[in-house]
C-alpha positions as CSV (number, residue, x, y, z in Angstrom):
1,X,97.3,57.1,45.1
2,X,101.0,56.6,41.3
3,X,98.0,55.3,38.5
4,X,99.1,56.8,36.2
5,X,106.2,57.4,35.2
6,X,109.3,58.1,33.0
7,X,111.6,55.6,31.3
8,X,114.2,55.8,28.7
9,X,112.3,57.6,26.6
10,X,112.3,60.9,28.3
11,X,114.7,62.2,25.8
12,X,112.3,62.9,23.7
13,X,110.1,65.2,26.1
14,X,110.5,68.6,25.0
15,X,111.9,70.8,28.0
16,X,109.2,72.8,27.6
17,X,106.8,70.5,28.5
18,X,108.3,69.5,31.6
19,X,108.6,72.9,32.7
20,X,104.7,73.0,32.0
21,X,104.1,70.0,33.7
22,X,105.8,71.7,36.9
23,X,104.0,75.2,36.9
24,X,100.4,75.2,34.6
25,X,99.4,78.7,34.2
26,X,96.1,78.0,34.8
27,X,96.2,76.2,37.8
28,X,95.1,78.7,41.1
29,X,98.1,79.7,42.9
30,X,96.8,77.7,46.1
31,X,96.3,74.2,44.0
32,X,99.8,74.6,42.2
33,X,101.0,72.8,45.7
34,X,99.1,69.7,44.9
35,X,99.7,69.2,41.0
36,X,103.4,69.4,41.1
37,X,104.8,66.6,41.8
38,X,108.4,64.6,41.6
39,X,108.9,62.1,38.6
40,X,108.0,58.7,40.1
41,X,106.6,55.5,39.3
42,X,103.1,54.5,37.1
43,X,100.6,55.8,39.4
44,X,102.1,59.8,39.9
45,X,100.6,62.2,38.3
46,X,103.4,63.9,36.1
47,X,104.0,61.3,33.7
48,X,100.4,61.5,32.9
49,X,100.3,65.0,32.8
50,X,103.0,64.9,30.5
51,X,101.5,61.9,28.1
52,X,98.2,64.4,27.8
53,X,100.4,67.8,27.3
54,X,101.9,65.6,24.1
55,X,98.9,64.8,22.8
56,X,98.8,68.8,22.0
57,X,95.4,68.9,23.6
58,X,93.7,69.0,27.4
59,X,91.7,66.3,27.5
60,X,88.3,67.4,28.8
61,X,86.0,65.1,31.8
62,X,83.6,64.3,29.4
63,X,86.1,62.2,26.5
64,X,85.1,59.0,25.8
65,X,87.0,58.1,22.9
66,X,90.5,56.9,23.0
67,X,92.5,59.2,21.0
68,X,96.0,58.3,19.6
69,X,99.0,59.7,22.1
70,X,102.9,58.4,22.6
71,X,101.6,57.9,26.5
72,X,103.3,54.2,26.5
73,X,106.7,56.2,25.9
74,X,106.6,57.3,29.7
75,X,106.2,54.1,31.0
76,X,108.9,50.5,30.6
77,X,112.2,51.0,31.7
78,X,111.7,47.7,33.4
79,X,112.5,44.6,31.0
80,X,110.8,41.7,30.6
81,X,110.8,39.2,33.2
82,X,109.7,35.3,33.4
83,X,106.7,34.9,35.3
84,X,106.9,32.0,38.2
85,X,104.4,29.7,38.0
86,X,104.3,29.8,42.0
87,X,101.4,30.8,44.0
88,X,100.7,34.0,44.9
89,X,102.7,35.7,48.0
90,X,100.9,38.0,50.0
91,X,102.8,41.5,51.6
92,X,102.0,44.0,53.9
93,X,98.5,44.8,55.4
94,X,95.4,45.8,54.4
95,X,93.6,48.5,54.9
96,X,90.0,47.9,56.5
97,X,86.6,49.8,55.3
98,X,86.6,52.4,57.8
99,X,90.3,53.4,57.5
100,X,89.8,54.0,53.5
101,X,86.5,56.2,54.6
102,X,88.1,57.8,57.5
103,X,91.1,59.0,55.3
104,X,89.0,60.0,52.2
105,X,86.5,62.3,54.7
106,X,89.5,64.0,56.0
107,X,91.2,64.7,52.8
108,X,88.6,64.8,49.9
109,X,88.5,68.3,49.3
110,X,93.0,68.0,48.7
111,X,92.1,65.6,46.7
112,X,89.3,66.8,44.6
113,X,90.8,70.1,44.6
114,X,93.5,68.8,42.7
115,X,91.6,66.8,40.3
116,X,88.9,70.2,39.3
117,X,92.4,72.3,39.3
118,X,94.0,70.3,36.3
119,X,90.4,69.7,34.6
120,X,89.3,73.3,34.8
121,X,86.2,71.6,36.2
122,X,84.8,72.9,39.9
123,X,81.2,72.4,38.7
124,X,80.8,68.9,38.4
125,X,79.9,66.7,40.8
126,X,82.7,63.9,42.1
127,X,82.8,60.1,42.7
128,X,86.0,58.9,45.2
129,X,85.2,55.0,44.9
130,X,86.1,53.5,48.8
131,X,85.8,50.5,47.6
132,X,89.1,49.8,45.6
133,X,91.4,47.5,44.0
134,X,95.4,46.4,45.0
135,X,97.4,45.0,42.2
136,X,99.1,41.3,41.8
137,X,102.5,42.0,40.7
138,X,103.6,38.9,38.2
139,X,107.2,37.6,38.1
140,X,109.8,36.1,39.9
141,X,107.7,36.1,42.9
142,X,103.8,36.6,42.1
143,X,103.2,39.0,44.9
144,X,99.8,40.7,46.0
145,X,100.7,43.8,47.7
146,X,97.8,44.7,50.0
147,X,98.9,47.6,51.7
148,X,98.4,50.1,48.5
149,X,95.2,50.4,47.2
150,X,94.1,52.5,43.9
151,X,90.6,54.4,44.5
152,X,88.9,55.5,41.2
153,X,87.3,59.1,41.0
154,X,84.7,59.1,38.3
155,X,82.6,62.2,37.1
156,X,79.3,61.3,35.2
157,X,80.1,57.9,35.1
158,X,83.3,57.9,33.6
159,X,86.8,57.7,35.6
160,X,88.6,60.9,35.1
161,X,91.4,60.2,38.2
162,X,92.3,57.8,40.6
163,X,94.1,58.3,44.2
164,X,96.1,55.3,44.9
165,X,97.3,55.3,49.2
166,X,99.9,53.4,50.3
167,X,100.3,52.3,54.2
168,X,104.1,52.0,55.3
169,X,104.8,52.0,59.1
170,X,101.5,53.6,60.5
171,X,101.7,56.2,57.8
172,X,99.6,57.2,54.8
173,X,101.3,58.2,51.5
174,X,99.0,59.4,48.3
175,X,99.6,60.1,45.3
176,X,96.8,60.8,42.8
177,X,97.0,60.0,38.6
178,X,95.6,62.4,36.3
179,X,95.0,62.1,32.2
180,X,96.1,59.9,29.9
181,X,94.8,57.6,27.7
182,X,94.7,54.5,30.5
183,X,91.8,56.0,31.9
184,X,90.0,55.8,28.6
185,X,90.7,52.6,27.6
186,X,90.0,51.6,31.6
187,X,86.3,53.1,31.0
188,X,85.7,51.3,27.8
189,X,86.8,47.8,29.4
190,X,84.9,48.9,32.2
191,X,81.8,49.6,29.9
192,X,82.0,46.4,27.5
193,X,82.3,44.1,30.6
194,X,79.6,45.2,32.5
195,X,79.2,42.2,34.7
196,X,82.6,41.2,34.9
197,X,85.1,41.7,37.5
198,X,88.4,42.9,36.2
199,X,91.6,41.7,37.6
200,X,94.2,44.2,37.9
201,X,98.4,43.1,37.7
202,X,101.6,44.7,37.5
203,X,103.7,43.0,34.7
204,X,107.4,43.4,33.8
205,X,107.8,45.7,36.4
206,X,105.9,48.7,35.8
207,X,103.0,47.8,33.0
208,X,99.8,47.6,34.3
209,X,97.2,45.2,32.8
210,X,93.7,44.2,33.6
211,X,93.0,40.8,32.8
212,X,89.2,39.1,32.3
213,X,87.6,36.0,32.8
214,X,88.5,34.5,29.2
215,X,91.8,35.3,30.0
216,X,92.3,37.7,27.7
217,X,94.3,40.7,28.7
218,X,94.7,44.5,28.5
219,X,97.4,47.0,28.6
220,X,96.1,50.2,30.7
221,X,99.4,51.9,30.9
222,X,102.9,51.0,30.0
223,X,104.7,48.9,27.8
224,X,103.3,47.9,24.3
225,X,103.2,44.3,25.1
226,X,104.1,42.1,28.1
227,X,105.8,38.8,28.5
228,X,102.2,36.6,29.4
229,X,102.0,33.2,28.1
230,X,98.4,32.2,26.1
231,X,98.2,29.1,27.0
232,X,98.2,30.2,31.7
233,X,94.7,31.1,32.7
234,X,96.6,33.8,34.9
235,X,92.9,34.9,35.7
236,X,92.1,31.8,37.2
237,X,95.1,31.4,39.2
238,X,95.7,34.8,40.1
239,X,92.6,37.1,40.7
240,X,91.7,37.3,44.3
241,X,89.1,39.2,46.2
242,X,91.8,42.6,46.6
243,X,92.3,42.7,43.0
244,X,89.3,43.3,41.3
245,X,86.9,46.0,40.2
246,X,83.5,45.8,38.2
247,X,81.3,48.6,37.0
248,X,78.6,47.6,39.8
249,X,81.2,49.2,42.1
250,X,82.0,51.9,39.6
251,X,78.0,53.4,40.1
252,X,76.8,51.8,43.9
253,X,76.4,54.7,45.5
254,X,77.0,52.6,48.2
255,X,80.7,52.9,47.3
256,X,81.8,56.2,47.1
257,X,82.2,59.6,48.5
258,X,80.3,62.7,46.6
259,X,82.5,65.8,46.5
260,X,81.7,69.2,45.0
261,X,85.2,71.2,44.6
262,X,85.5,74.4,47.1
263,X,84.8,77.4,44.2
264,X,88.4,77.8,43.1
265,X,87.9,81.8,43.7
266,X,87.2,80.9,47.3
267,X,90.5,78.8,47.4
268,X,92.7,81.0,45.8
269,X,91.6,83.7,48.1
270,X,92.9,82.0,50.8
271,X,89.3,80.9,51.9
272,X,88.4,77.9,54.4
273,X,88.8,74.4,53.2
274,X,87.8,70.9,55.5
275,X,91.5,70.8,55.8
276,X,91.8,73.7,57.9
277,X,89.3,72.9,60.7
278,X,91.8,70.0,61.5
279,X,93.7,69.8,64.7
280,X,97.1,69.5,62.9
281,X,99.0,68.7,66.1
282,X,96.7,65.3,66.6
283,X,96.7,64.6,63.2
284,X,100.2,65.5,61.4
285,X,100.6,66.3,57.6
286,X,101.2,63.1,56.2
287,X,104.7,63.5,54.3
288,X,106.5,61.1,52.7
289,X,109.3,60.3,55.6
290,X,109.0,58.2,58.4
291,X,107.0,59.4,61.4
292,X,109.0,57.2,63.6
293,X,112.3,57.9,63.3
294,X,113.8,60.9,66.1
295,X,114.8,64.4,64.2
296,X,118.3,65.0,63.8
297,X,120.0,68.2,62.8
298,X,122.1,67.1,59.7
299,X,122.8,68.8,56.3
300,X,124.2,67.9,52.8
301,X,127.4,69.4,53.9
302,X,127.5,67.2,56.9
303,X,127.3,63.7,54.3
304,X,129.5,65.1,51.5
305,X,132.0,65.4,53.8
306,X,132.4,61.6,54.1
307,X,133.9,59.7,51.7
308,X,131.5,58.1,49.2
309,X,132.7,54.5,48.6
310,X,129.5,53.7,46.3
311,X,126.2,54.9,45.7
312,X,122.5,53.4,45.3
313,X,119.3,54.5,44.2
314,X,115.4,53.6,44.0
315,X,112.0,55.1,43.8
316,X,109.2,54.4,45.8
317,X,107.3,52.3,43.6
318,X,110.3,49.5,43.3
319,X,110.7,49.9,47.1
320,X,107.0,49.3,47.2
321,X,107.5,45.4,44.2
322,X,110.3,44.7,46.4
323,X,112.8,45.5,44.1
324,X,116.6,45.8,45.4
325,X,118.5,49.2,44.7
326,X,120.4,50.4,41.8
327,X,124.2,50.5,41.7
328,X,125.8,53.4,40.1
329,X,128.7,53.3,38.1
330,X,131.7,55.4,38.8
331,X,130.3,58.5,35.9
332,X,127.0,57.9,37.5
333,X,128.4,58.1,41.0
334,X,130.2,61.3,39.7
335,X,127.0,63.4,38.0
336,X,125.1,62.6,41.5
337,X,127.5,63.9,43.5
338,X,127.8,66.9,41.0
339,X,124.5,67.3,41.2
340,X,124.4,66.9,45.4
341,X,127.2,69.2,45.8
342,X,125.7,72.0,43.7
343,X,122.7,72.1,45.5
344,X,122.1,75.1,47.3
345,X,119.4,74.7,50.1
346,X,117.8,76.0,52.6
347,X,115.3,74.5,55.8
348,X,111.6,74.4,55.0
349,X,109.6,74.0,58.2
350,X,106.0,74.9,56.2
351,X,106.8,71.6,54.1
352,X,103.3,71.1,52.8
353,X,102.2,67.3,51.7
354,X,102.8,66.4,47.8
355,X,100.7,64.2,46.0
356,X,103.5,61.7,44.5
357,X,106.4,59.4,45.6
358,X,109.9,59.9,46.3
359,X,113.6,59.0,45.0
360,X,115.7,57.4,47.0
361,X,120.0,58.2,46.6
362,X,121.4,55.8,49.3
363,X,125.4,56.9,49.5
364,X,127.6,54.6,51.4
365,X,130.7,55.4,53.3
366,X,134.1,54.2,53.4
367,X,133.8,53.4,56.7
368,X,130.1,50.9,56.0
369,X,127.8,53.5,57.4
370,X,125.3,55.4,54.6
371,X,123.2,57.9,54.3
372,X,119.5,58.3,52.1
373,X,118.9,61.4,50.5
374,X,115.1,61.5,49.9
375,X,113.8,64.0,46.5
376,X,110.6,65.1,47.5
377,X,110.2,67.5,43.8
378,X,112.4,71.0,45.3
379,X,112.3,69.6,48.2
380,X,114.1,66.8,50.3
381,X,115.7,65.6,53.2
382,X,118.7,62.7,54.7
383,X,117.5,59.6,56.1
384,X,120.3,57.8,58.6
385,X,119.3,54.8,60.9
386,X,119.9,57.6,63.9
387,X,116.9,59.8,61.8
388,X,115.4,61.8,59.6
389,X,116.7,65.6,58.5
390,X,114.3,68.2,58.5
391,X,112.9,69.5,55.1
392,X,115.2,71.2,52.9
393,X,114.4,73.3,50.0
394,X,116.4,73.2,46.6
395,X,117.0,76.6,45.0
396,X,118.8,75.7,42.4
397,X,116.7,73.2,40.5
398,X,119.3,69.9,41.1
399,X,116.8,67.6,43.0
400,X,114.8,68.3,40.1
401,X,117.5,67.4,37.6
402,X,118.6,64.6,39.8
403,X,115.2,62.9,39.9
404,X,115.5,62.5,36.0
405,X,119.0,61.8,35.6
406,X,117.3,59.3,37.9
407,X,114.5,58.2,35.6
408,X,116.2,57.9,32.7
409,X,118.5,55.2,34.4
410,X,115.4,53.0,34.9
């Protein structure tokens, strides 16, 4: 719901772009909710944000030309990896027709919202494709992961965003991807393959490609080259129905949902969006923690207590490939529990949902049992195999700080 993440590179982000990337002055107060977001994988929305703030320039809705940014420095992390020549494994479920429609009715105005906010655009007229595509994730194990899907949002023909929603465990997480130069080079494939359907992979971990029917490939966001072999017709062997898209769905009306953006005057004054008319007590906020798990009343203080034997860590898009956790060495295990300790929190019971994923910092005990602190952005909350925390708020900035001490590690 990311498409659109940081890597080793995020040295070189000036700090006051990432403060900017956190609180846009010219965002309405009311939409500042769903544009900040936590650092997380390819598909969130800050690393884009960031990758278009560098480019010294907002791009606007109607840019057709690729332009020349340092985008690619926000993505890899993940190093190269041979690709099996094994079939393709299929994970998790899909989502039917209705279910995608269901969930964009009920939240396109969020979503839209969002997208006019950061474009300065509440005029235009948007696209949410329902009919979109899941990615084949090539390496080790080829794996076609069919319970997240990426939606396009288009504007005059051209995608400007995309909302990519993830099922896990009879919830719904979103996040939605915003600038960058992958959506212009997405449009022009898009445009100079008219009737061609596009197949759409993750390679070497975190670089998405689309790949045609010649096999020829292209890089839509990520590393500057990927570890495919010239002589595989990955196409061939690899494209299914789930993980293509074509320009005949791009423009079938058929396809989509038409949103006009709530006047951003009438938001900002606290006027009535869809979302309010909801029956929030049927139909629960979905937040990124589990919706089975029973409520338990436990605190940072409560896990720091315990001794810390070890510590691991993940985001949500390497829960999402599959990938194990992160070990920590001992300095690492020492600036996260700096970080932990320092935090100074208190509970937030109007938690509102976030566009984005999360970080995961798994501590382990001396005596076996662990604990998950979850970084939602400020927010977070502990995840135990008893429960789930409520939502705590950070006042001192050090989920924030964690989250890219975090993403620089990748």
């Amino acid at each position: 719901m990311i498409n659109n993440i940081l890597n080793e590179a995020i040295d070189l982000i000036d700090d006051d772009l990432i403060s900017n990337a956190y609180s846009d002055k010219s965002v309405g107060k009311s939409y500042k909710k769903y544009v900040a977001v936590a650092a997380v994988f390819a598909i969130l929305i800050v690393a884009a944000v960031i990758a278009g703030n560098n480019s010294g320039k907002k791009p606007s809705l109607s840019a057709t030309e690729a332009e020349t940014t340092t985008d690619t420095l926000y993505y890899g992390g993940a190093h190269s990896e041979e690709i099996s020549d094994g079939d393709i494994v299929v994970e998790g479920t899909a989502f039917t027709d209705d279910e995608i429609v269901k969930y964009l009715e009920e939240h396109k105005y969020d979503i839209v919202g969002a997208i006019a906010a950061e474009y300065g655009d509440f005029e235009s007229e948007y696209r949410i494709i329902t009919k979109g595509y899941c990615h084949v994730s090539l390496g080790a194990t080829n794996t076609l992961h069919l319970n997240a899907v990426t939606l396009p949002v288009s504007v005059n023909g051209k995608i400007v965003s995309s909302v990519t929603v993830l099922k896990e465990g009879g919830r719904i997480i979103q996040s939605i991807s915003l600038r960058g130069e992958g959506f212009n080079r997405l449009n022009r494939i898009i445009e100079d393959n008219k009737e061609t359907e596009l197949a759409f992979f993750y390679v070497d971990g975190m670089t998405e490609v689309v790949i045609l029917p010649s096999n020829s490939f292209h890089i839509i966001s990520g590393r500057t080259s990927v570890s495919l072999d010239d002589n595989v017709d990955y196409y061939g062997r690899y494209k299914t129905d789930k993980n293509v898209f074509s320009y005949g769905i791009l423009t079938d009306d058929n396809c989509c949902i038409k949103v006009t953006p709530l006047p951003e005057e009438e938001i900002t004054a606290g006027g009535n969006s869809q979302t309010e008319d909801f029956d929030f007590s049927e139909q629960p906020p979905q937040v990124i923690q589990s919706t089975t798990k029973a409520s338990i009343n436990l605190t940072l203080d409560d896990i720091l207590s315990k001794t810390v034997s070890s510590i691991e860590w993940t985001d949500s898009y390497e829960l999402l490939s599959g990938k194990s956790y992160h070990g920590c060495s001992e300095k690492e295990k020492a600036d996260i529990i700096s970080l932990l300790s320092n935090i100074e929190f208190t509970e937030n019971p109007n938690f509102e949902e976030k566009f984005g994923g999360a970080f995961y910092v798994k501590l382990i005990f001396d005596d076996g049992s662990f604990a998950n602190v979850v970084l939602l952005d400020e927010d977070f909350y502990i995840e135990t195999p008893d429960g789930h925390s409520p939502i705590y708020t950070d006042a001192t900035s050090n989920t924030v700080k964690l989250i890219y001490y975090l993403a620089e590690r990748k």
